[in-house]
N, C-alpha and C positions, 0 to 999 in steps of 0.2 A: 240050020243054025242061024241063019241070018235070020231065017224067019220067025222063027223062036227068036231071036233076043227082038227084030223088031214087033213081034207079041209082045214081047216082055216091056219095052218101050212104052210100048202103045196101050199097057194096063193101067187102066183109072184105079189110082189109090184113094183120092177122098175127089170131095167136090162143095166147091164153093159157092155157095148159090144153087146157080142154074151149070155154071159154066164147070166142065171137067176137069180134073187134073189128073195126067197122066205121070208114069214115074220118069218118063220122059222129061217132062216139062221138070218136074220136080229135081231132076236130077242138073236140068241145066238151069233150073234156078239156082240151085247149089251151089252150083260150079259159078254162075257168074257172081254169086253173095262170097263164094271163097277169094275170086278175082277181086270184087269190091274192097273182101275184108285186108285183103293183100296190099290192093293200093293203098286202101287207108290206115294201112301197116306204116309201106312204106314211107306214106305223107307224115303221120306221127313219127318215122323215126327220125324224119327229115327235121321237123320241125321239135324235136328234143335237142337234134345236133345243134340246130340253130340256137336252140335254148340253152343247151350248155353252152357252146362259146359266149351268146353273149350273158349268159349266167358269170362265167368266169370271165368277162371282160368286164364285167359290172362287180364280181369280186378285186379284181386287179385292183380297179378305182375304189372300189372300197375300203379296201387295203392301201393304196396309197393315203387317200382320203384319212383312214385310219391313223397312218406313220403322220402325216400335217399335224392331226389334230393331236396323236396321242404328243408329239413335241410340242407344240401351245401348251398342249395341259401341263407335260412338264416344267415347259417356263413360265407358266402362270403358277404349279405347284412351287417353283424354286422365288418367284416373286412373292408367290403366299406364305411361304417360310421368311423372307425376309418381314417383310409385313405384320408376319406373326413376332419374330422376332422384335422388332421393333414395338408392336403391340406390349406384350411383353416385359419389355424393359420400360415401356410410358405405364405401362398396368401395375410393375414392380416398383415404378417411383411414387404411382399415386395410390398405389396402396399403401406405401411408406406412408405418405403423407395421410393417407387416411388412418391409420393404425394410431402418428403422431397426433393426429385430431380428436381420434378415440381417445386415446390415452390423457389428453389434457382435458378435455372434456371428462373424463370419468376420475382425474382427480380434483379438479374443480365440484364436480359432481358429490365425490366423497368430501371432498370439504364442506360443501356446503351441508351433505345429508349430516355430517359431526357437529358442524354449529348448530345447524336445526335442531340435531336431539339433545346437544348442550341446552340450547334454548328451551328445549320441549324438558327436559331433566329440569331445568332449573324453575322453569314456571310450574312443572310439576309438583316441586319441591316446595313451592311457594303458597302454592294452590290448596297442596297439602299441609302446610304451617297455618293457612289462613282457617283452613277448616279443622285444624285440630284445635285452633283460637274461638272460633264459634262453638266448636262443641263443648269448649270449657265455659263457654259463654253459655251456651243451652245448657250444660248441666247444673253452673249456677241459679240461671232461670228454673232450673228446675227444681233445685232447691229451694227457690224463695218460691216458686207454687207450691212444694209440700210445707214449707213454712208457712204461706199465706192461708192453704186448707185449714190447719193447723188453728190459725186463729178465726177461720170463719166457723170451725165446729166449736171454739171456745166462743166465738159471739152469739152461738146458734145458743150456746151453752146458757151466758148472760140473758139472751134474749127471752129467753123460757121461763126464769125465773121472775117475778115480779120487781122484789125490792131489787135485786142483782141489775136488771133491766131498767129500773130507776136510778139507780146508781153511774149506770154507764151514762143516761141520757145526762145526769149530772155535772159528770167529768168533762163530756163531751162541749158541753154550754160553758161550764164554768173555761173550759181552756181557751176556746174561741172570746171569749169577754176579755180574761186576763190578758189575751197577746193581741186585743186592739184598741183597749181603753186607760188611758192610765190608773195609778193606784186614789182612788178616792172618789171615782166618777162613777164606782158601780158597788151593789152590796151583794150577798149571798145571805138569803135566810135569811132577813131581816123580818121583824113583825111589824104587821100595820095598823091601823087604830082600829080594824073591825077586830084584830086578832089573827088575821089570817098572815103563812108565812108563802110568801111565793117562793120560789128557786132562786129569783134575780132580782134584781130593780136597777136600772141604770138613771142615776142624776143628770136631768137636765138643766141645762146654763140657765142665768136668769130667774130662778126661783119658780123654773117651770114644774108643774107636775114631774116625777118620774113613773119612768116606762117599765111595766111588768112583761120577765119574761119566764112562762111554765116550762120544765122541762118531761113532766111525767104524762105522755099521752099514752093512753091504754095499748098496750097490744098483743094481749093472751089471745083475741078472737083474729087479731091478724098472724097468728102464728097458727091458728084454728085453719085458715083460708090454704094456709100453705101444704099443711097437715090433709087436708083434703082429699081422700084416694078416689070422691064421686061427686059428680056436680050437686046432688043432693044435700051432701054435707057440705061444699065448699059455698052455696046458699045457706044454708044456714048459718056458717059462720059468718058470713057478709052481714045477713042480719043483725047477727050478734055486735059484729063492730059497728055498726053503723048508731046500734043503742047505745054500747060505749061511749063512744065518739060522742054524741045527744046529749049524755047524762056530764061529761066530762067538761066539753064547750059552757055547759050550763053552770056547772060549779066556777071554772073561772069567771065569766061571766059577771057572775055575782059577789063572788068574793073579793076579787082583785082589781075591778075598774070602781073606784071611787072619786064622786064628786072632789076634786079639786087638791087630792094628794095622789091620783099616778094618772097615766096620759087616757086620752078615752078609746086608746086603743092598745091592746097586748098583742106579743109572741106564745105562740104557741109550736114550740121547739122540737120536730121529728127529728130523731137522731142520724136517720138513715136519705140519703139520696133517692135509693130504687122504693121507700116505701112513699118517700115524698110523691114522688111521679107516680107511682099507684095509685094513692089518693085521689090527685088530681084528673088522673083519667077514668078511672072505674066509680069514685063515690065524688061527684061533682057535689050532691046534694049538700057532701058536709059541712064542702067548701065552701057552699053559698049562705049555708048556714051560719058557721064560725066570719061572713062578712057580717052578717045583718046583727050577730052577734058582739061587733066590734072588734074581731077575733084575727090573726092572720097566724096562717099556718108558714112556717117558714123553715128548710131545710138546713144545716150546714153551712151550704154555698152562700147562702138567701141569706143570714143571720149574718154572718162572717162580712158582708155585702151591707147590710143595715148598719152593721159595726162602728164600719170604712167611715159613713154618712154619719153617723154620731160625732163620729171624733171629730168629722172636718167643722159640724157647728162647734162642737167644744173647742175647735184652735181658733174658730171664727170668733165667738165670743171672748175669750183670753184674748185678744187681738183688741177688740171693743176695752176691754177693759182698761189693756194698757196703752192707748191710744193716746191719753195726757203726758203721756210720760214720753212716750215716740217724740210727741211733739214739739216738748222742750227740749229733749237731743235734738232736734233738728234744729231748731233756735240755736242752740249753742254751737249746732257745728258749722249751720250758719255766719255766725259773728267770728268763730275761727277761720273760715276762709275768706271774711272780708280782712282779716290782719293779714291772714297771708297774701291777698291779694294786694294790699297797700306795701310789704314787706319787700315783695317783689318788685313793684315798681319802684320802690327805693334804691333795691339791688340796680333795677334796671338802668334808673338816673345814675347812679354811681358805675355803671360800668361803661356809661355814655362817656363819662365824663374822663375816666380813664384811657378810652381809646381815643378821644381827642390829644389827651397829654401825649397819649405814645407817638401820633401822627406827628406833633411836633417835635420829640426827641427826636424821629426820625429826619423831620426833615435839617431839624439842628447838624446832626450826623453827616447829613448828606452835604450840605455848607462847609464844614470841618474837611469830608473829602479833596472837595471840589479848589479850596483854599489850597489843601498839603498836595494837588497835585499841580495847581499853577505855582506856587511856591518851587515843587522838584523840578518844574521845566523852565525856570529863568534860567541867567546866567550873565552872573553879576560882577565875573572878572575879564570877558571876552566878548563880542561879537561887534558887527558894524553899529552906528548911530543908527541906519535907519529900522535896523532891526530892534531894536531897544525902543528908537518912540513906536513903533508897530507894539509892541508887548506894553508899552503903556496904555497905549490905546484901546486894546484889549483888557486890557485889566479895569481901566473906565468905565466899557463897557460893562462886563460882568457883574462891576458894582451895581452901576444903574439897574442890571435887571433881575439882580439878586432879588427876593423879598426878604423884608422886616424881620427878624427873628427878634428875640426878647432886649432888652435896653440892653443888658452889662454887654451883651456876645455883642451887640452891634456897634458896642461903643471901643469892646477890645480887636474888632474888627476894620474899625476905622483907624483907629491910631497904628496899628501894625501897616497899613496901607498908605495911611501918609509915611512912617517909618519910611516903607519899601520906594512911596514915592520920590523922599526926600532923596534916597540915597543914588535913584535912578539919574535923578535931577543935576546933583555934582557931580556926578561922574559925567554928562552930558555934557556939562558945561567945561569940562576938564579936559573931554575930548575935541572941545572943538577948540 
Protein backbone atom coordinates (compact mmCIF):
# COMPACT_ATOMS: atom_id res chain seq x y z
CA UNK A 1 0.00 0.00 0.00
CA UNK A 2 2.60 2.31 0.76
CA UNK A 3 4.10 1.39 -2.27
CA UNK A 4 1.33 1.92 -4.24
CA UNK A 5 0.34 5.25 -2.98
CA UNK A 6 4.09 6.26 -3.17
CA UNK A 7 3.84 5.01 -7.06
CA UNK A 8 0.96 6.91 -7.02
CA UNK A 9 3.08 10.04 -5.62
CA UNK A 10 5.64 9.46 -7.76
CA UNK A 11 3.31 9.56 -11.19
CA UNK A 12 4.25 12.40 -13.64
CA UNK A 13 1.06 14.06 -14.59
CA UNK A 14 2.25 16.74 -17.05
CA UNK A 15 5.66 18.38 -17.56
CA UNK A 16 6.83 21.49 -17.86
CA UNK A 17 9.48 22.09 -20.02
CA UNK A 18 12.08 19.77 -19.35
CA UNK A 19 11.44 19.44 -15.58
CA UNK A 20 8.50 16.72 -14.33
CA UNK A 21 5.70 17.13 -12.40
CA UNK A 22 4.63 14.64 -10.35
CA UNK A 23 1.00 14.31 -8.51
CA UNK A 24 3.15 14.52 -5.68
CA UNK A 25 4.44 17.77 -6.41
CA UNK A 26 1.17 18.81 -7.73
CA UNK A 27 -0.76 17.88 -4.83
CA UNK A 28 1.64 19.79 -2.32
CA UNK A 29 1.52 22.74 -4.66
CA UNK A 30 -1.99 22.52 -3.89
CA UNK A 31 -1.95 22.21 -0.48
CA UNK A 32 0.44 25.05 -0.03
CA UNK A 33 -1.69 27.50 -2.85
CA UNK A 34 -4.69 26.34 -0.45
CA UNK A 35 -2.37 27.39 2.71
CA UNK A 36 -1.49 30.71 0.64
CA UNK A 37 -5.12 31.18 -0.31
CA UNK A 38 -6.02 30.80 3.51
CA UNK A 39 -3.55 33.23 4.63
CA UNK A 40 -4.61 35.55 2.21
CA UNK A 41 -7.97 34.77 3.37
CA UNK A 42 -7.21 35.55 6.51
CA UNK A 43 -5.08 38.85 5.75
CA UNK A 44 -8.31 40.23 3.63
CA UNK A 45 -10.63 39.35 6.38
CA UNK A 46 -8.17 41.21 8.65
CA UNK A 47 -7.96 44.04 6.78
CA UNK A 48 -12.04 44.44 5.82
CA UNK A 49 -12.35 44.26 9.81
CA UNK A 50 -9.99 46.94 9.74
CA UNK A 51 -11.90 48.62 6.96
CA UNK A 52 -15.05 48.32 8.56
CA UNK A 53 -14.19 49.90 11.84
CA UNK A 54 -12.61 52.56 10.43
CA UNK A 55 -15.21 52.61 7.57
CA UNK A 56 -17.73 53.19 10.51
CA UNK A 57 -15.43 55.50 12.29
CA UNK A 58 -15.18 57.68 9.40
CA UNK A 59 -19.16 57.15 9.22
CA UNK A 60 -19.54 58.39 12.96
CA UNK A 61 -17.53 61.53 11.66
CA UNK A 62 -19.47 61.78 9.01
CA UNK A 63 -22.45 61.80 10.64
CA UNK A 64 -21.54 63.98 13.19
CA UNK A 65 -19.88 66.11 10.55
CA UNK A 66 -23.34 65.78 9.01
CA UNK A 67 -25.53 66.76 12.35
CA UNK A 68 -22.75 70.34 12.40
CA UNK A 69 -23.39 71.03 9.13
CA UNK A 70 -26.99 69.80 8.62
CA UNK A 71 -27.52 72.65 11.87
CA UNK A 72 -25.56 75.61 9.79
CA UNK A 73 -27.78 74.78 6.98
CA UNK A 74 -30.73 75.04 9.19
CA UNK A 75 -29.55 78.33 10.64
CA UNK A 76 -28.47 79.64 7.63
CA UNK A 77 -32.00 78.14 6.24
CA UNK A 78 -33.82 80.12 9.28
CA UNK A 79 -31.33 83.34 8.46
CA UNK A 80 -32.50 82.81 4.76
CA UNK A 81 -36.15 82.88 5.48
CA UNK A 82 -35.58 85.99 7.49
CA UNK A 83 -33.63 87.50 4.77
CA UNK A 84 -36.29 86.28 2.45
CA UNK A 85 -38.54 87.71 4.43
CA UNK A 86 -37.17 90.89 4.65
CA UNK A 87 -36.44 90.71 0.77
CA UNK A 88 -39.84 90.36 0.51
CA UNK A 89 -41.29 93.04 2.26
CA UNK A 90 -38.41 95.65 0.54
CA UNK A 91 -39.60 93.77 -2.88
CA UNK A 92 -43.36 94.30 -1.66
CA UNK A 93 -42.71 98.16 -1.02
CA UNK A 94 -40.73 98.56 -4.25
CA UNK A 95 -43.08 96.96 -6.13
CA UNK A 96 -45.71 99.20 -4.58
CA UNK A 97 -43.65 101.94 -5.72
CA UNK A 98 -43.02 100.52 -8.85
CA UNK A 99 -46.76 99.59 -9.82
CA UNK A 100 -47.16 103.62 -8.32
CA UNK A 101 -44.55 104.67 -11.08
CA UNK A 102 -46.24 102.55 -13.65
CA UNK A 103 -49.57 103.76 -12.93
CA UNK A 104 -48.52 107.56 -13.13
CA UNK A 105 -46.48 107.03 -15.87
CA UNK A 106 -49.19 105.24 -17.90
CA UNK A 107 -51.65 108.06 -17.06
CA UNK A 108 -49.57 110.77 -17.95
CA UNK A 109 -48.84 108.46 -20.84
CA UNK A 110 -52.83 108.25 -21.70
CA UNK A 111 -52.89 111.92 -21.24
CA UNK A 112 -50.63 112.76 -23.27
CA UNK A 113 -51.61 109.87 -26.12
CA UNK A 114 -55.64 111.87 -25.82
CA UNK A 115 -54.03 115.30 -26.41
CA UNK A 116 -51.85 113.92 -29.06
CA UNK A 117 -54.92 112.32 -30.95
CA UNK A 118 -57.09 115.59 -29.89
CA UNK A 119 -54.22 117.29 -31.63
CA UNK A 120 -53.85 114.75 -34.42
CA UNK A 121 -58.04 114.85 -34.72
CA UNK A 122 -57.95 118.24 -34.85
CA UNK A 123 -55.11 118.99 -37.44
CA UNK A 124 -56.80 116.30 -39.14
CA UNK A 125 -59.81 118.01 -39.23
CA UNK A 126 -58.09 121.00 -40.54
CA UNK A 127 -56.04 119.40 -43.04
CA UNK A 128 -59.22 117.95 -44.14
CA UNK A 129 -61.20 121.55 -44.24
CA UNK A 130 -58.05 122.96 -46.00
CA UNK A 131 -58.27 120.39 -48.69
CA UNK A 132 -61.92 120.17 -49.20
CA UNK A 133 -61.11 124.28 -49.77
CA UNK A 134 -58.62 123.39 -52.56
CA UNK A 135 -60.66 120.97 -54.09
CA UNK A 136 -63.32 123.56 -54.38
CA UNK A 137 -60.63 125.65 -55.43
CA UNK A 138 -59.45 122.99 -58.21
CA UNK A 139 -62.99 122.31 -59.22
CA UNK A 140 -63.40 126.06 -59.68
CA UNK A 141 -60.16 126.06 -61.70
CA UNK A 142 -61.61 123.51 -63.32
CA UNK A 143 -64.34 125.11 -64.46
CA UNK A 144 -62.73 128.23 -65.63
CA UNK A 145 -60.44 125.40 -67.90
CA UNK A 146 -63.62 124.04 -69.34
CA UNK A 147 -64.71 127.62 -69.63
CA UNK A 148 -61.43 128.77 -71.10
CA UNK A 149 -61.50 125.46 -73.64
CA UNK A 150 -64.72 126.74 -74.40
CA UNK A 151 -63.46 129.96 -75.73
CA UNK A 152 -60.26 128.68 -77.30
CA UNK A 153 -62.42 126.40 -79.66
CA UNK A 154 -64.68 129.63 -80.17
CA UNK A 155 -61.33 131.51 -81.00
CA UNK A 156 -60.21 128.49 -82.91
CA UNK A 157 -63.77 129.17 -84.18
CA UNK A 158 -63.16 133.18 -85.16
CA UNK A 159 -59.73 132.37 -86.26
CA UNK A 160 -60.90 130.18 -89.37
CA UNK A 161 -63.02 132.53 -90.68
CA UNK A 162 -61.61 135.28 -92.53
CA UNK A 163 -63.89 138.43 -91.92
CA UNK A 164 -64.74 136.91 -88.34
CA UNK A 165 -60.66 136.79 -87.80
CA UNK A 166 -60.52 140.42 -88.98
CA UNK A 167 -63.14 141.39 -86.79
CA UNK A 168 -61.49 139.99 -83.60
CA UNK A 169 -57.92 141.50 -84.68
CA UNK A 170 -60.30 144.65 -84.78
CA UNK A 171 -61.77 144.63 -81.47
CA UNK A 172 -58.71 143.47 -80.03
CA UNK A 173 -56.65 146.89 -81.40
CA UNK A 174 -59.56 149.03 -81.19
CA UNK A 175 -59.70 148.17 -77.17
CA UNK A 176 -56.13 148.40 -76.43
CA UNK A 177 -56.07 152.27 -78.07
CA UNK A 178 -59.35 153.20 -76.32
CA UNK A 179 -58.06 152.36 -72.66
CA UNK A 180 -54.51 154.09 -73.39
CA UNK A 181 -55.22 157.21 -75.32
CA UNK A 182 -57.68 159.66 -74.76
CA UNK A 183 -60.72 160.48 -76.78
CA UNK A 184 -59.58 162.58 -79.94
CA UNK A 185 -55.89 161.41 -80.13
CA UNK A 186 -56.80 158.42 -82.20
CA UNK A 187 -59.36 157.63 -85.31
CA UNK A 188 -60.81 154.14 -86.52
CA UNK A 189 -61.39 154.00 -90.28
CA UNK A 190 -60.58 157.13 -91.18
CA UNK A 191 -59.82 157.60 -94.99
CA UNK A 192 -56.68 159.08 -96.23
CA UNK A 193 -55.99 161.37 -99.35
CA UNK A 194 -54.74 158.25 -101.51
CA UNK A 195 -58.34 156.65 -100.42
CA UNK A 196 -57.05 154.08 -98.60
CA UNK A 197 -58.83 153.28 -94.99
CA UNK A 198 -56.40 151.87 -92.32
CA UNK A 199 -57.84 150.20 -89.01
CA UNK A 200 -56.26 153.11 -86.99
CA UNK A 201 -54.28 156.33 -87.00
CA UNK A 202 -53.22 157.83 -83.82
CA UNK A 203 -52.69 161.83 -83.83
CA UNK A 204 -49.39 163.05 -83.02
CA UNK A 205 -48.76 166.39 -80.93
CA UNK A 206 -47.34 169.17 -82.85
CA UNK A 207 -48.88 168.66 -86.17
CA UNK A 208 -46.73 165.63 -86.49
CA UNK A 209 -47.62 163.15 -89.21
CA UNK A 210 -50.05 160.34 -87.65
CA UNK A 211 -49.11 156.84 -87.02
CA UNK A 212 -50.84 154.05 -89.11
CA UNK A 213 -51.79 150.93 -87.29
CA UNK A 214 -53.20 147.48 -89.65
CA UNK A 215 -55.02 145.21 -87.74
CA UNK A 216 -55.74 142.48 -90.58
CA UNK A 217 -52.54 140.15 -91.01
CA UNK A 218 -53.43 137.23 -93.03
CA UNK A 219 -53.75 133.93 -91.43
CA UNK A 220 -55.65 131.15 -93.16
CA UNK A 221 -51.97 129.55 -94.23
CA UNK A 222 -51.11 129.95 -90.37
CA UNK A 223 -53.99 128.04 -89.33
CA UNK A 224 -52.80 125.80 -92.71
CA UNK A 225 -49.41 125.18 -90.52
CA UNK A 226 -51.28 124.02 -87.60
CA UNK A 227 -53.71 121.89 -89.56
CA UNK A 228 -50.67 120.07 -90.66
CA UNK A 229 -50.83 116.17 -89.90
CA UNK A 230 -47.18 115.83 -92.26
CA UNK A 231 -44.18 117.81 -92.52
CA UNK A 232 -45.00 117.89 -96.29
CA UNK A 233 -48.08 119.83 -95.84
CA UNK A 234 -47.07 121.93 -92.79
CA UNK A 235 -44.08 123.19 -95.60
CA UNK A 236 -46.20 124.11 -97.75
CA UNK A 237 -48.29 125.98 -95.79
CA UNK A 238 -45.24 127.90 -94.44
CA UNK A 239 -44.88 128.72 -97.89
CA UNK A 240 -47.98 129.79 -98.36
CA UNK A 241 -47.82 132.24 -95.39
CA UNK A 242 -44.62 133.46 -95.96
CA UNK A 243 -46.42 134.88 -99.74
CA UNK A 244 -49.14 136.16 -97.53
CA UNK A 245 -47.29 137.74 -95.36
CA UNK A 246 -45.07 139.31 -98.91
CA UNK A 247 -48.08 140.30 -100.52
CA UNK A 248 -49.81 141.83 -97.30
CA UNK A 249 -46.29 143.97 -95.90
CA UNK A 250 -46.38 145.19 -99.55
CA UNK A 251 -49.86 146.54 -99.71
CA UNK A 252 -49.35 148.46 -96.43
CA UNK A 253 -46.46 149.49 -97.46
CA UNK A 254 -47.80 151.28 -100.22
CA UNK A 255 -50.98 152.36 -99.29
CA UNK A 256 -50.53 153.75 -95.78
CA UNK A 257 -46.94 155.30 -95.43
CA UNK A 258 -47.47 158.68 -97.08
CA UNK A 259 -45.05 161.55 -97.55
CA UNK A 260 -45.89 163.87 -94.81
CA UNK A 261 -49.59 162.85 -93.66
CA UNK A 262 -48.72 159.61 -91.41
CA UNK A 263 -45.32 158.62 -89.69
CA UNK A 264 -42.69 156.77 -91.85
CA UNK A 265 -43.33 153.94 -89.96
CA UNK A 266 -46.52 151.69 -89.28
CA UNK A 267 -47.95 148.76 -86.79
CA UNK A 268 -48.69 146.09 -88.04
CA UNK A 269 -51.09 144.52 -85.27
CA UNK A 270 -50.88 140.21 -84.65
CA UNK A 271 -53.61 139.56 -82.39
CA UNK A 272 -52.08 136.68 -80.71
CA UNK A 273 -48.82 136.44 -78.31
CA UNK A 274 -47.93 132.63 -79.34
CA UNK A 275 -48.29 133.64 -83.18
CA UNK A 276 -46.27 136.78 -82.31
CA UNK A 277 -43.26 134.53 -81.02
CA UNK A 278 -43.82 132.09 -83.96
CA UNK A 279 -43.03 134.66 -86.30
CA UNK A 280 -40.20 135.71 -84.82
CA UNK A 281 -38.62 132.56 -84.37
CA UNK A 282 -39.47 130.41 -87.42
CA UNK A 283 -40.02 133.28 -90.23
CA UNK A 284 -37.28 135.71 -89.33
CA UNK A 285 -37.11 136.61 -93.11
CA UNK A 286 -40.65 138.55 -92.65
CA UNK A 287 -39.39 140.17 -90.05
CA UNK A 288 -36.65 141.65 -91.65
CA UNK A 289 -38.52 142.28 -94.28
CA UNK A 290 -41.64 144.29 -92.82
CA UNK A 291 -37.99 146.41 -91.21
CA UNK A 292 -36.79 147.33 -94.56
CA UNK A 293 -40.20 147.81 -95.25
CA UNK A 294 -40.65 150.47 -92.64
CA UNK A 295 -43.05 147.98 -91.07
CA UNK A 296 -43.01 146.74 -87.23
CA UNK A 297 -44.80 143.82 -86.40
CA UNK A 298 -46.16 144.23 -82.93
CA UNK A 299 -48.01 141.91 -80.57
CA UNK A 300 -50.72 142.94 -77.76
CA UNK A 301 -48.07 143.26 -75.08
CA UNK A 302 -45.74 145.35 -77.83
CA UNK A 303 -48.89 147.78 -78.90
CA UNK A 304 -50.23 148.19 -75.47
CA UNK A 305 -46.35 149.14 -74.52
CA UNK A 306 -46.07 151.68 -77.59
CA UNK A 307 -49.41 153.05 -76.38
CA UNK A 308 -47.77 153.76 -72.70
CA UNK A 309 -45.12 155.86 -74.94
CA UNK A 310 -47.56 157.82 -77.02
CA UNK A 311 -49.41 159.08 -74.29
CA UNK A 312 -46.35 159.96 -72.17
CA UNK A 313 -45.42 162.42 -75.40
CA UNK A 314 -49.10 163.49 -75.58
CA UNK A 315 -48.91 164.62 -71.57
CA UNK A 316 -45.46 165.89 -72.54
CA UNK A 317 -46.68 168.02 -75.10
CA UNK A 318 -50.02 169.23 -73.29
CA UNK A 319 -47.44 170.31 -70.61
CA UNK A 320 -45.42 172.31 -73.43
CA UNK A 321 -48.37 173.86 -74.21
CA UNK A 322 -49.62 175.09 -71.17
CA UNK A 323 -46.29 176.04 -69.84
CA UNK A 324 -47.35 180.14 -70.28
CA UNK A 325 -49.99 179.54 -68.22
CA UNK A 326 -48.00 177.44 -65.35
CA UNK A 327 -45.88 180.34 -65.45
CA UNK A 328 -48.04 182.97 -64.60
CA UNK A 329 -49.62 180.89 -61.58
CA UNK A 330 -46.39 180.77 -60.47
CA UNK A 331 -46.07 184.67 -60.73
CA UNK A 332 -48.99 185.08 -58.93
CA UNK A 333 -48.53 182.59 -56.26
CA UNK A 334 -45.33 184.20 -56.04
CA UNK A 335 -46.47 187.87 -55.22
CA UNK A 336 -49.10 185.93 -52.83
CA UNK A 337 -46.38 184.61 -50.60
CA UNK A 338 -44.41 187.81 -50.72
CA UNK A 339 -47.82 189.44 -48.89
CA UNK A 340 -47.95 186.70 -46.77
CA UNK A 341 -44.47 186.91 -46.06
CA UNK A 342 -44.70 190.76 -45.35
CA UNK A 343 -48.15 189.88 -43.28
CA UNK A 344 -46.35 187.76 -41.03
CA UNK A 345 -43.73 189.82 -40.15
CA UNK A 346 -46.21 192.49 -39.35
CA UNK A 347 -48.00 189.84 -37.20
CA UNK A 348 -44.55 189.20 -35.90
CA UNK A 349 -43.74 193.06 -35.07
CA UNK A 350 -47.03 193.30 -33.30
CA UNK A 351 -46.75 190.25 -31.36
CA UNK A 352 -43.10 191.67 -30.16
CA UNK A 353 -44.51 194.28 -29.21
CA UNK A 354 -47.26 192.75 -27.09
CA UNK A 355 -44.98 190.70 -25.15
CA UNK A 356 -43.09 193.58 -24.25
CA UNK A 357 -46.47 195.35 -22.84
CA UNK A 358 -47.12 192.12 -20.96
CA UNK A 359 -43.51 191.96 -19.31
CA UNK A 360 -44.41 195.26 -18.01
CA UNK A 361 -47.84 194.65 -16.62
CA UNK A 362 -46.04 192.00 -15.00
CA UNK A 363 -43.59 193.66 -13.73
CA UNK A 364 -46.28 196.57 -12.69
CA UNK A 365 -48.00 193.56 -10.74
CA UNK A 366 -45.17 192.56 -9.12
CA UNK A 367 -44.41 196.39 -7.69
CA UNK A 368 -48.15 196.31 -6.50
CA UNK A 369 -47.29 192.94 -4.62
CA UNK A 370 -44.19 193.80 -3.13
CA UNK A 371 -45.78 197.46 -1.98
CA UNK A 372 -49.25 195.35 -0.33
CA UNK A 373 -46.87 193.16 1.41
CA UNK A 374 -44.44 195.95 3.19
CA UNK A 375 -47.57 197.84 3.67
CA UNK A 376 -49.23 194.42 5.66
CA UNK A 377 -45.92 194.14 7.77
CA UNK A 378 -45.61 197.65 9.30
CA UNK A 379 -47.19 198.63 12.37
CA UNK A 380 -48.22 201.80 12.90
CA UNK A 381 -49.78 201.72 16.45
CA UNK A 382 -46.94 199.90 18.29
CA UNK A 383 -43.24 198.93 18.41
CA UNK A 384 -39.90 200.46 19.86
CA UNK A 385 -38.41 203.90 17.96
CA UNK A 386 -35.66 201.83 16.94
CA UNK A 387 -37.57 199.42 15.27
CA UNK A 388 -39.60 201.91 13.19
CA UNK A 389 -36.43 203.96 11.96
CA UNK A 390 -35.00 200.29 10.90
CA UNK A 391 -38.59 199.90 8.73
CA UNK A 392 -37.86 203.48 7.42
CA UNK A 393 -34.73 202.51 6.49
CA UNK A 394 -35.81 199.85 4.57
CA UNK A 395 -38.40 201.22 3.08
CA UNK A 396 -35.57 203.78 1.57
CA UNK A 397 -34.02 201.33 0.52
CA UNK A 398 -36.43 199.39 -1.55
CA UNK A 399 -37.47 202.68 -3.05
CA UNK A 400 -33.90 203.45 -4.25
CA UNK A 401 -33.73 200.02 -5.83
CA UNK A 402 -37.17 199.70 -7.18
CA UNK A 403 -37.12 200.42 -11.08
CA UNK A 404 -39.06 203.23 -12.95
CA UNK A 405 -42.45 201.88 -13.85
CA UNK A 406 -44.69 204.37 -15.88
CA UNK A 407 -45.04 208.29 -14.74
CA UNK A 408 -48.83 208.24 -12.98
CA UNK A 409 -47.84 204.60 -10.88
CA UNK A 410 -44.49 206.35 -9.91
CA UNK A 411 -45.94 209.39 -9.02
CA UNK A 412 -48.95 207.67 -6.87
CA UNK A 413 -46.22 205.63 -5.44
CA UNK A 414 -44.23 208.47 -4.23
CA UNK A 415 -46.85 210.41 -2.68
CA UNK A 416 -48.41 207.25 -0.79
CA UNK A 417 -44.64 206.94 0.52
CA UNK A 418 -44.21 210.28 1.71
CA UNK A 419 -47.86 209.85 3.09
CA UNK A 420 -46.46 206.76 5.03
CA UNK A 421 -43.33 208.70 5.62
CA UNK A 422 -44.95 211.75 6.99
CA UNK A 423 -46.96 209.79 9.24
CA UNK A 424 -43.81 207.45 10.48
CA UNK A 425 -42.04 210.97 11.17
CA UNK A 426 -44.82 212.34 13.96
CA UNK A 427 -45.25 209.61 15.52
CA UNK A 428 -41.36 209.51 16.08
CA UNK A 429 -41.20 212.74 17.22
CA UNK A 430 -44.25 212.19 19.51
CA UNK A 431 -42.44 209.29 20.83
CA UNK A 432 -39.55 210.82 21.83
Amino acid sequence: MENTSAALFDQVILSLGTVPVTLGMALAAGSALVVLLLVLLFVSMGRATRARAEAEALASDAARDAEARLGEILKAQAEMQGRMATMAEVFGSRQAELNQAIQSRLDGMTQRLGTTMTEQTKSTHENLTRLQERLAVIDTAQNNIQALAKDVVGLQAILSNKQTRGAFGQQRMETIIADGLPMGAYAFQTTLSNGSRPDCIVHMPNDSPSLVIDAKVPLEAWNAIRAAETPEAAKVAAQQFRRDMDVHIKDVSEKYLIQGETQDTAFLFVPSESIFAEIHENFEGLVHKAHRSRLVIVSPSLLMLSIQVIQAILKDARMREQAHLIQGEVVRLMEDLGRLDQRVRSLQTHFGQTQKDIEQIVTSTDKLAKRGARIEAMEFEGGSPAEKRAALGEEADTRRAEPRGDARGDARGDNRGDIRTGQLKLRVIEDD
